[in-house]
MARKE-967316 format. One record per residue: residue in three letters; x, y, z of N, C-alpha, C in turn. Coordinates in pm, whole numbers, padded with zeros to 5 digits, always signed. Example, Ala and Ser with C-alpha at 12.3 -4.5 7.8 and 13.67 -1.06 7.14 Angstrom:
! MARKE-967316
ALA+01319-00569+00780+01230-00450+00780+01320-00330+00780SER+01285-00225+00708+01367-00106+00714+01290+00003+00787
***
This chain:
! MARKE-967316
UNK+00084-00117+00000+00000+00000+00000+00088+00123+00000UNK+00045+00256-00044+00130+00343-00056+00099+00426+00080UNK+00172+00558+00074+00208+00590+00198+00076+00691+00226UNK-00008+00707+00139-00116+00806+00133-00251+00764+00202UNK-00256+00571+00197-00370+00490+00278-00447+00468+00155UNK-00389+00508+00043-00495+00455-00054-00429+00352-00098UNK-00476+00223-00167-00469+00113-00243-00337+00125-00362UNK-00242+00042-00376-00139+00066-00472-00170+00019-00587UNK-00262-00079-00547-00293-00173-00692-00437-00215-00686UNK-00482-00251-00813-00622-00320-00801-00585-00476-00669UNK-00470-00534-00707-00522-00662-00618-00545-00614-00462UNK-00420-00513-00454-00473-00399-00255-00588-00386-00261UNK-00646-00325-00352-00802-00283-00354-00900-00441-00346UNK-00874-00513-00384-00968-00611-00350-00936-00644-00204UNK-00860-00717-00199-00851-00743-00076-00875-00671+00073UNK-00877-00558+00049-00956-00460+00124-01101-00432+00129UNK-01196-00513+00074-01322-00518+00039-01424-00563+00165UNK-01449-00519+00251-01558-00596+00332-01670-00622+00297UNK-01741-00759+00352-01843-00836+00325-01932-00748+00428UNK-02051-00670+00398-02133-00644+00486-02280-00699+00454UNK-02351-00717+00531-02487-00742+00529-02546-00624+00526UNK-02643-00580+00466-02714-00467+00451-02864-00473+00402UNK-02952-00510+00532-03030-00514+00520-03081-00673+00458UNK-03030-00799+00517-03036-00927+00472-02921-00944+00336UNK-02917-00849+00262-02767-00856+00138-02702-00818+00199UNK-02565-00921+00141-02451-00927+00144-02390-00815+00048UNK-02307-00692+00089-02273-00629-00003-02106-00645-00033UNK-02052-00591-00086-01890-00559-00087-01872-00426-00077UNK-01795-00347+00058-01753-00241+00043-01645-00172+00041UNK-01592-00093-00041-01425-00081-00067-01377-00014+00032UNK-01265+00005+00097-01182+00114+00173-01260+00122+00332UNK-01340+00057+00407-01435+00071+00553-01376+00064+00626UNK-01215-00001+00664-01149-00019+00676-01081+00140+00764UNK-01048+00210+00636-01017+00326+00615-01089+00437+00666UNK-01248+00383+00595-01338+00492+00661-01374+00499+00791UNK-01383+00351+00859-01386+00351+01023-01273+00407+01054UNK-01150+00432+01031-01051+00477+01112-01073+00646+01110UNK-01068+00724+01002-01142+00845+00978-01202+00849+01030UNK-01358+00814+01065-01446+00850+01147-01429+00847+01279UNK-01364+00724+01320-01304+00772+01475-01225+00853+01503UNK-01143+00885+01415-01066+01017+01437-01109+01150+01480UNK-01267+01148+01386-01356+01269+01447-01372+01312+01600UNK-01423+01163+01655-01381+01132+01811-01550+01197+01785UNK-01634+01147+01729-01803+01199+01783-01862+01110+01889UNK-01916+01174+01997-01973+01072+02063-02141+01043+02072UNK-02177+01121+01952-02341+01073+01894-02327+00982+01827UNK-02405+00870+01859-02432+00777+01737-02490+00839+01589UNK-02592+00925+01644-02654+01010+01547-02572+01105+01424UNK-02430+01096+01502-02356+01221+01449-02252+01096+01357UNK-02217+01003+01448-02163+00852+01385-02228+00776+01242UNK-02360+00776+01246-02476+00734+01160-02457+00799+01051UNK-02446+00955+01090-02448+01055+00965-02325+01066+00866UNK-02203+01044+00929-02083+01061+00904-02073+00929+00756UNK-02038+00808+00866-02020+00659+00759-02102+00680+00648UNK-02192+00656+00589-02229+00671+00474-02194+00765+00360UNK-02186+00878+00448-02117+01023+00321-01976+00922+00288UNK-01888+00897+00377-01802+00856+00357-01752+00748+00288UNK-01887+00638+00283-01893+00506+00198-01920+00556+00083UNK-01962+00654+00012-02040+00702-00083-01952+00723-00149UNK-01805+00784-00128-01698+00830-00183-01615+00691-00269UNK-01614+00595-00202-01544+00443-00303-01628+00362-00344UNK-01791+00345-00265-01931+00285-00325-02005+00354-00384UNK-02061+00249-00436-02235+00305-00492-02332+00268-00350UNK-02414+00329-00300-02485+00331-00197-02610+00345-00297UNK-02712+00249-00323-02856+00336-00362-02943+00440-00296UNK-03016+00538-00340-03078+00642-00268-03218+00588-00162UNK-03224+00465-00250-03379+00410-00203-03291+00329-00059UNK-03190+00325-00085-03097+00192+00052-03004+00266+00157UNK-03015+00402+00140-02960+00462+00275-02972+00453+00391UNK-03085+00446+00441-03127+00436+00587-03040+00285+00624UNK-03063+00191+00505-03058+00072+00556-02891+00050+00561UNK-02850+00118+00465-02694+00118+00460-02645+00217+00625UNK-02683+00298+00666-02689+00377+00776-02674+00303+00863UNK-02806+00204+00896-02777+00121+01015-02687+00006+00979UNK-02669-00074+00884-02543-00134+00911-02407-00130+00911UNK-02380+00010+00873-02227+00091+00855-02234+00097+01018UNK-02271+00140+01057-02317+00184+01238-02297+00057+01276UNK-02364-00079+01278-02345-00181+01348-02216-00240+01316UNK-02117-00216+01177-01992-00224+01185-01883-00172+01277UNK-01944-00055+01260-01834+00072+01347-01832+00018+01471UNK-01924-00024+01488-01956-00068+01639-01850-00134+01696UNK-01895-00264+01610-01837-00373+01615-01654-00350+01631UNK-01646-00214+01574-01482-00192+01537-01434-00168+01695UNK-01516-00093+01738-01501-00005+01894-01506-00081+02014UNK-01528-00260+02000-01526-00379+02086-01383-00419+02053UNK-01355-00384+02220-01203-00416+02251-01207-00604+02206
***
């Protein structure tokens, strides 16, 4: 990987792909990885403010549908979560 945190190559970029569930689908999302670390960096301690954040941010290396936000919302959130369990 290069020194910037972005992907050097397509095969970096795959392999960086998480499997999320979203809403019963299984999706693939590029860079979450990345984007959970960013977002904790913010240091927000609203979920609400947490909720709002991840998605703008998934939006930037995914396609998110408009009709599948909410649902992408809550499971970006139940990731992050998951990140923040020691």
């Amino acid at each position: 990987m290069s020194g910037n945190g972005k992907p050097c190559c397509a095969t970096e970029s795959l392999r960086r792909i998480w499997q999320v569930d979203v809403g019963g689908i299984v999706v693939g999302l590029a860079m979450l990885d990345d984007i959970i670390d960013e977002v904790q960096r913010l240091h927000h301690t609203v979920k609400d403010s947490i909720a709002e954040e991840l998605p703008e941010w998934v939006k930037v290396s995914n396609y998110v549908p408009r009709t599948a936000e909410q649902t992408y919302r809550s499971a970006l959130l139940r990731e992050f979560e998951k990140e923040q369990t020691p």
